[in-house]
N, CA and C of each residue as an Amber inpcrd file, in Angstrom:
protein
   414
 233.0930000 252.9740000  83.3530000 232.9080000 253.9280000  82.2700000
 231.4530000 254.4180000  82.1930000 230.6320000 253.4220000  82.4210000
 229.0370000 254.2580000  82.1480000 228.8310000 254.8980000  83.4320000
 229.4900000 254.7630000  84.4560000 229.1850000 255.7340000  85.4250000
 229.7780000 256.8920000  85.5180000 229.7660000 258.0030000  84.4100000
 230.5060000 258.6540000  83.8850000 229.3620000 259.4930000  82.8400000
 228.5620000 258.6440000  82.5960000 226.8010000 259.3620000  81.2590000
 226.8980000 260.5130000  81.8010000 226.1760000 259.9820000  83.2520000
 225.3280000 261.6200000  83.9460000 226.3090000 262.8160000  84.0180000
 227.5510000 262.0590000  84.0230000 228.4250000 264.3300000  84.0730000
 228.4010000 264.5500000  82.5030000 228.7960000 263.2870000  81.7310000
 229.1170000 263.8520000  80.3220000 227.5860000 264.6090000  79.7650000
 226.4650000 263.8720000  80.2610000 225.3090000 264.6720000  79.7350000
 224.9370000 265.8830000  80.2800000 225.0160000 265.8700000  81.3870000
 225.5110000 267.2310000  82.5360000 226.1740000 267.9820000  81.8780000
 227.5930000 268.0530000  81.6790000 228.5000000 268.7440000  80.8730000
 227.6980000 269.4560000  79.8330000 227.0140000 268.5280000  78.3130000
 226.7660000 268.5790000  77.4200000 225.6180000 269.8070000  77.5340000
 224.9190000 269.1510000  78.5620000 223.5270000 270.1050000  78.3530000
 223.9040000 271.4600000  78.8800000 224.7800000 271.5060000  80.0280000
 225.5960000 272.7390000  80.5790000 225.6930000 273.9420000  79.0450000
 226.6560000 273.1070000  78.2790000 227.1220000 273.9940000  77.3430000
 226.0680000 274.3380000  76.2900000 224.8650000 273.3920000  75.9720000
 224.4550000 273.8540000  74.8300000 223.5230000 275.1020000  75.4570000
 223.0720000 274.9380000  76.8620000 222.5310000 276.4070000  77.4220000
 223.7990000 277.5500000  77.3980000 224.3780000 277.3570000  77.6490000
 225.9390000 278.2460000  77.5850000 226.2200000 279.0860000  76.0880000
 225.7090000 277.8340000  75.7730000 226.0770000 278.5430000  73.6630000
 225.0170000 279.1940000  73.5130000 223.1000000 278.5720000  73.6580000
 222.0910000 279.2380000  73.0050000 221.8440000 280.9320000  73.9580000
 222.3190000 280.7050000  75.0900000 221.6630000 281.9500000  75.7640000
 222.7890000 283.0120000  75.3450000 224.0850000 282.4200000  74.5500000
 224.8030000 283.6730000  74.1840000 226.1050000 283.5190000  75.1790000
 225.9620000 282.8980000  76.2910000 227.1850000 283.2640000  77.5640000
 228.5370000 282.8250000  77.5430000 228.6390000 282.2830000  76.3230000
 230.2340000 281.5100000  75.6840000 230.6300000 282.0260000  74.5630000
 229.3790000 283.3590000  73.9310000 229.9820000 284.5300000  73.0700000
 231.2160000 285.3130000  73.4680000 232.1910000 285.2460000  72.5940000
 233.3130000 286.4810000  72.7350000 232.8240000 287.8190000  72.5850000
 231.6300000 288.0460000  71.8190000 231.1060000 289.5150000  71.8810000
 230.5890000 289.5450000  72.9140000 229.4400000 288.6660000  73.0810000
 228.9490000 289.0290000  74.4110000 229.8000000 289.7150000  75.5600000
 231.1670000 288.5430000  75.8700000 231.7720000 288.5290000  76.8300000
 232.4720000 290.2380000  76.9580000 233.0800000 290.1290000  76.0230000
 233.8820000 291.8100000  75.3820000 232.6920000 292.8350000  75.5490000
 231.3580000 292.7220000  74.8900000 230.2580000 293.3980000  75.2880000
 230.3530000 294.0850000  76.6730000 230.0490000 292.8580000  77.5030000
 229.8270000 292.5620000  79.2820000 231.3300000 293.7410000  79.5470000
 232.6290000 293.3430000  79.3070000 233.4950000 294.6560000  79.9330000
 234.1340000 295.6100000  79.2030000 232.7140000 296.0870000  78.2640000
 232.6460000 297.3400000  77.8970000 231.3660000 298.0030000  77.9950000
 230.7080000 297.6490000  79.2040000 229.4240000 298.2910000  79.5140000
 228.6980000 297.9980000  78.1560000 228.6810000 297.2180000  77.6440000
 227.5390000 298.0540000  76.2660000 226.5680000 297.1710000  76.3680000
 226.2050000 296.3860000  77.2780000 224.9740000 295.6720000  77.5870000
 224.6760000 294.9590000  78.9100000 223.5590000 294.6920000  79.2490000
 222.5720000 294.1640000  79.8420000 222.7620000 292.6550000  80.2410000
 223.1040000 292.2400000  78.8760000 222.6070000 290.7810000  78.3410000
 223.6550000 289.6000000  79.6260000 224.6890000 289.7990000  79.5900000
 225.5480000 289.0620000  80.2340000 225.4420000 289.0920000  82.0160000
 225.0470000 290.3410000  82.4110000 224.7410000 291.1380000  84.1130000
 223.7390000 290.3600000  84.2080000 222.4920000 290.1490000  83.6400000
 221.4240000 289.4150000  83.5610000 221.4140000 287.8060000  83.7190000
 222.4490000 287.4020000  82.8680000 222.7850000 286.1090000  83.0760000
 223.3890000 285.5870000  84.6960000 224.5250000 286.3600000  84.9540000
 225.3400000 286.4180000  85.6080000 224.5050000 286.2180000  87.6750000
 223.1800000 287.5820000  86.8760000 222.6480000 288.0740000  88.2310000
 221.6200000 286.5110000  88.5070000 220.9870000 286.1240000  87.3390000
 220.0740000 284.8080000  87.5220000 221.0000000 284.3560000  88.3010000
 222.4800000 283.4840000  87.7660000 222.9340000 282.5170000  88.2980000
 223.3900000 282.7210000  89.9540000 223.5390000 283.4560000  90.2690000
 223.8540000 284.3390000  91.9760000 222.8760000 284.2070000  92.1030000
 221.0200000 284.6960000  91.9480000 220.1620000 284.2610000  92.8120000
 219.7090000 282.9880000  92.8190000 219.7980000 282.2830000  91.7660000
 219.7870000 280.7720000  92.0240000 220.8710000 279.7190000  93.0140000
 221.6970000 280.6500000  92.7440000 222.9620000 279.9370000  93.8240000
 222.8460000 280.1400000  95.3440000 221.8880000 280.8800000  95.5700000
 221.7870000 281.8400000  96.5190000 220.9150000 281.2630000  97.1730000
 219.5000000 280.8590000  96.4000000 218.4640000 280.0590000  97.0030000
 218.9460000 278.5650000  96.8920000 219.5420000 277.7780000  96.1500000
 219.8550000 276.7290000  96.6630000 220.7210000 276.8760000  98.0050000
 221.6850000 277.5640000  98.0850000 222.5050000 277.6460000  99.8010000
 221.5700000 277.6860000 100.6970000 220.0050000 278.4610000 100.4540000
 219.3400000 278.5690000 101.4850000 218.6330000 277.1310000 101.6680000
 218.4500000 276.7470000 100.6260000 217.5610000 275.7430000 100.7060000
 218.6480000 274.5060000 101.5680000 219.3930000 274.2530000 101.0750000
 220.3370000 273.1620000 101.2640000 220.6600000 273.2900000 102.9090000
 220.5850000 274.4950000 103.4570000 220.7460000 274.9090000 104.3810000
 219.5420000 274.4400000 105.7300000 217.9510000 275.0540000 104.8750000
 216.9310000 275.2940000 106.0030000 216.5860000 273.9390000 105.8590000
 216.7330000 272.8530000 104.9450000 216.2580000 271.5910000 104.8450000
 217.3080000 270.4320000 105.1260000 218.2510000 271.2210000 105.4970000
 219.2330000 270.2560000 105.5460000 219.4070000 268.8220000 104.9920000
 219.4550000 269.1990000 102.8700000 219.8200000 268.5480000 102.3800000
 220.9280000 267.1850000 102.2660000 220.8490000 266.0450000 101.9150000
 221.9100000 265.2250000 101.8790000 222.2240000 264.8980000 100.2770000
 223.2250000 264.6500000 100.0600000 223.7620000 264.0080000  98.7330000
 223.4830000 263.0130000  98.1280000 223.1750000 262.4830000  97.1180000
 223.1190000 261.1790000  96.8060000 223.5470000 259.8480000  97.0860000
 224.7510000 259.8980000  98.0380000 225.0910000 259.1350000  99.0650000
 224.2420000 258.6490000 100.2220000 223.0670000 260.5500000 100.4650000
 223.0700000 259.9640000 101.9060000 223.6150000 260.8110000 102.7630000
 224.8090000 261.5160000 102.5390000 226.0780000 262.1380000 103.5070000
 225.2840000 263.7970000 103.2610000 225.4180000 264.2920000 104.3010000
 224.4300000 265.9470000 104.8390000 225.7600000 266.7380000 103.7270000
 225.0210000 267.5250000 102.9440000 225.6230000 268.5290000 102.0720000
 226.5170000 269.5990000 102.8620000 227.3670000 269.7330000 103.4930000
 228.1790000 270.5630000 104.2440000 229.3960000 271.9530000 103.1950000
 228.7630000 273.0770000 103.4700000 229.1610000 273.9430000 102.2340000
 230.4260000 274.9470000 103.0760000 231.4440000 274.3020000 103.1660000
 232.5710000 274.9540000 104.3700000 232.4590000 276.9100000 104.1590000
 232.7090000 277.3200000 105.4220000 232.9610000 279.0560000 105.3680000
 234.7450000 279.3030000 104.7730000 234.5750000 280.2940000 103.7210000
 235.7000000 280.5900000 102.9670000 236.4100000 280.5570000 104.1560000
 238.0200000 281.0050000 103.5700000 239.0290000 281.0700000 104.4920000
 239.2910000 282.1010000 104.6920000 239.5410000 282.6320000 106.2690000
 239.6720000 284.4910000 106.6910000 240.5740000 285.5610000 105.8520000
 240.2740000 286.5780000 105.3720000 241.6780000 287.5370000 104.6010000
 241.3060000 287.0480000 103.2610000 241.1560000 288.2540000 103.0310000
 240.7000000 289.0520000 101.7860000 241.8540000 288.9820000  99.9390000
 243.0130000 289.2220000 100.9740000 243.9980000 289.6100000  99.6060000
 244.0260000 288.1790000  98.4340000 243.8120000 287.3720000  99.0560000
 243.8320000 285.8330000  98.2610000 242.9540000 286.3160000  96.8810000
 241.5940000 286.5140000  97.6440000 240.9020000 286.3340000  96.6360000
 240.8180000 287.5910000  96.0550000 241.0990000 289.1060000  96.2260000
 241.4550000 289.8260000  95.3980000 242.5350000 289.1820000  94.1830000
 243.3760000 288.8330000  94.4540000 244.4570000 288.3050000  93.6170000
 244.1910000 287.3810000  92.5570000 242.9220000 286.6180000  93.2850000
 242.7780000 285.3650000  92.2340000 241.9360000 286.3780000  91.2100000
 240.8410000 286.6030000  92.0620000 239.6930000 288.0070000  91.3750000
 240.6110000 288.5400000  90.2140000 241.8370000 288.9080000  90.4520000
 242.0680000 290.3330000  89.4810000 242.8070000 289.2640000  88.4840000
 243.5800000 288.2690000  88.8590000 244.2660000 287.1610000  87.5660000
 242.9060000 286.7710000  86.6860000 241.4260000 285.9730000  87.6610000
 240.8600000 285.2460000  86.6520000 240.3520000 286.4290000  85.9910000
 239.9590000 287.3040000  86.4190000 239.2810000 288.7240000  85.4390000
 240.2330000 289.0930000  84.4090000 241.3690000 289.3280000  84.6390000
 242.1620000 289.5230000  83.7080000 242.4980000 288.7600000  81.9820000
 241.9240000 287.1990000  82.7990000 242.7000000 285.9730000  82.0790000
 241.0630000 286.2410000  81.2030000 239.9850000 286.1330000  81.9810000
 238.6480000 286.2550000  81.4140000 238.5140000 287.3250000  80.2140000
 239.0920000 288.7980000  80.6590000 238.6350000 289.8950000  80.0090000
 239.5020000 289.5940000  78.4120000 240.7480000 289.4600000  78.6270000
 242.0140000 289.0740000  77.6550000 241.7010000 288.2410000  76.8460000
 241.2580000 287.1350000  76.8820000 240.6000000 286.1070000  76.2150000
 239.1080000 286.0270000  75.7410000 238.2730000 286.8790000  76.6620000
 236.4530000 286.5910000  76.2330000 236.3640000 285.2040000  76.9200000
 236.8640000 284.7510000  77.7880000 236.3070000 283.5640000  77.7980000
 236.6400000 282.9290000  79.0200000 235.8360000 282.5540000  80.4520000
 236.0930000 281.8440000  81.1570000 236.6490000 280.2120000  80.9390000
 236.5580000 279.7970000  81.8620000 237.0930000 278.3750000  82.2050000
 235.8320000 277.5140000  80.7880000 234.6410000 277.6660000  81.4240000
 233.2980000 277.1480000  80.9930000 233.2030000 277.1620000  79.2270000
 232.8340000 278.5220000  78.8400000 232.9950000 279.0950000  77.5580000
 234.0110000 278.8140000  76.8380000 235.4170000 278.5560000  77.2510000
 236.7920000 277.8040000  76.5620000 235.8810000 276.5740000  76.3760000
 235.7540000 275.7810000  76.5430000 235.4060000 273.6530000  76.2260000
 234.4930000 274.3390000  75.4960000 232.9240000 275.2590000  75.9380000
 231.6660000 275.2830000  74.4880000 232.2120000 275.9730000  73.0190000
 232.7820000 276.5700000  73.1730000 233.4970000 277.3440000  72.4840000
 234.6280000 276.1830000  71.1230000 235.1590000 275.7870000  72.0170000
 236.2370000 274.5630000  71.2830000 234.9770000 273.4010000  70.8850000
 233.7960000 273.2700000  71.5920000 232.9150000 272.1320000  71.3020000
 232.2210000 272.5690000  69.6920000 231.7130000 273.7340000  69.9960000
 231.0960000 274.2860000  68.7400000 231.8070000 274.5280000  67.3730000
 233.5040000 274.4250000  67.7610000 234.3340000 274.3580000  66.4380000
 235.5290000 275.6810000  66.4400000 234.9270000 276.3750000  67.5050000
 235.8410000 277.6500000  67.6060000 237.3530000 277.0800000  67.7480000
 238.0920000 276.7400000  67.1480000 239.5020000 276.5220000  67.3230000
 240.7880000 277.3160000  67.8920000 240.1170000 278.4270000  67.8400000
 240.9730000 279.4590000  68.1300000 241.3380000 279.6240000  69.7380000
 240.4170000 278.8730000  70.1210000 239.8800000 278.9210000  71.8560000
 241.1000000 277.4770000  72.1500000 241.2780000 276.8990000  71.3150000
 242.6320000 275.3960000  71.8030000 244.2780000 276.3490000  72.6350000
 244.4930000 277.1270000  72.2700000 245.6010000 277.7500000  72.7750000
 244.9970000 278.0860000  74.6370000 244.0360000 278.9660000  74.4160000
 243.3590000 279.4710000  76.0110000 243.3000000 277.8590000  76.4390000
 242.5830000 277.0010000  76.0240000 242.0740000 275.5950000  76.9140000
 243.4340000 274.9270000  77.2740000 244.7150000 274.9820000  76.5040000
 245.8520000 274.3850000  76.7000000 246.6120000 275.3470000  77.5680000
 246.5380000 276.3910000  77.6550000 246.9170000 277.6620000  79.0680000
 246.0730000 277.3140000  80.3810000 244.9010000 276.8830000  80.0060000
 244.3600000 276.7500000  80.9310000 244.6300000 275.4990000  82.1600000
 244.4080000 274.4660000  81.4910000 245.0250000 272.8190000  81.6620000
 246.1610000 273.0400000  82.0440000 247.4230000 273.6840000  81.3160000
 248.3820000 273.6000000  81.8010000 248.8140000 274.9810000  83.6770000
 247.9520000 275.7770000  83.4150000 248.3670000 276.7460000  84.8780000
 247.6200000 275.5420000  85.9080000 246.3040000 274.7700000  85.5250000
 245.8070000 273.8370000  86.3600000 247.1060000 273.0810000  87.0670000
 247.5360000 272.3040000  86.2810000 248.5240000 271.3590000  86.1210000
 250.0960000 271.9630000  87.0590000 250.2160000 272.7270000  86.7690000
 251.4500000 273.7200000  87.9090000 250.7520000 274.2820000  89.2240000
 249.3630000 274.6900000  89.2690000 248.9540000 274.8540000  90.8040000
 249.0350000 273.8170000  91.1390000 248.5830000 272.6630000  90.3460000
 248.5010000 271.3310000  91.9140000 249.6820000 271.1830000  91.8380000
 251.1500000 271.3010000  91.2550000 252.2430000 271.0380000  91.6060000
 252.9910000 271.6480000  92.8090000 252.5460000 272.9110000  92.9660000
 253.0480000 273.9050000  93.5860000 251.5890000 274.3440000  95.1820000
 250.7410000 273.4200000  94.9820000 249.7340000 273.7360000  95.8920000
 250.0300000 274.1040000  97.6560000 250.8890000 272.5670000  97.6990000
 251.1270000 272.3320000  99.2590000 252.1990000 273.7340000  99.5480000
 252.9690000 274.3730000  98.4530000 254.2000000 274.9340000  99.3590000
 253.4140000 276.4450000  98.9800000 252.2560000 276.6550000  98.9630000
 251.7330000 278.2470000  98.6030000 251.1420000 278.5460000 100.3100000
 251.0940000 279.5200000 101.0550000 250.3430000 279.8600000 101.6610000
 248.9780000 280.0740000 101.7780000 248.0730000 278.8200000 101.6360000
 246.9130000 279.1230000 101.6680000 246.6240000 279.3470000 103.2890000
């Protein structure tokens, strides 16, 4: 069980940056796909160049894990339509709701209740992909 602190504080601190910078706002989010701001593209664009320079880094230094074991970051899988598909469901599920995967838990953490229906849609489509994983054409 205590080897378990570091994600829950991980987690924790995740979200309270998530809540103060605004990025688990439903306006914001609704904002973001109705053009009417900045604020969210900004967020969005940090986290892509930070993701971007860690790949490089992890890459030119050939990082290892806390194990020990060389950080190995596999090349997606060939063909496009997959991830259009997923693209246009999670955008959809995102735009419909205000609220990614992330923003559902800060959202329900901060008291928003209204967000328990999306987190229980969510858990549960989880819960039917891994049922249905092996017989999908990946």
């Amino acid at each position: 069980m205590l080897r378990l602190i570091p994600y829950v504080l991980a987690g924790t601190f995740f979200g309270v940056i998530m809540y103060k910078s605004e990025a688990a706002s439903w306006y914001r989010i609704q904002e973001m796909f109705r053009f009417g701001s900045f604020h969210m593209y900004g967020i969005i664009m940090v986290a892509v160049a930070m993701g971007a320079l860690g790949y490089l880094l992890i890459n030119k230094f050939k990082l290892k894990d806390l194990k020990g074991q060389p950080i190995v970051i596999p090349d997606k899988a060939p063909g496009w339509k997959r991830y259009l598909l997923g693209g246009l469901i999670f955008g959809l599920g995102w735009a419909l709701t205000g609220a990614c995967p992330g923003p559902v838990f800060v959202n329900l953490g901060a008291g928003f209740l209204a967000m328990l229906p999306v987190a229980l849609g969510g858990l549960l489509g989880t819960f039917l992909y891994g049922l249905i994983k092996d017989k999908m054409p990946h």
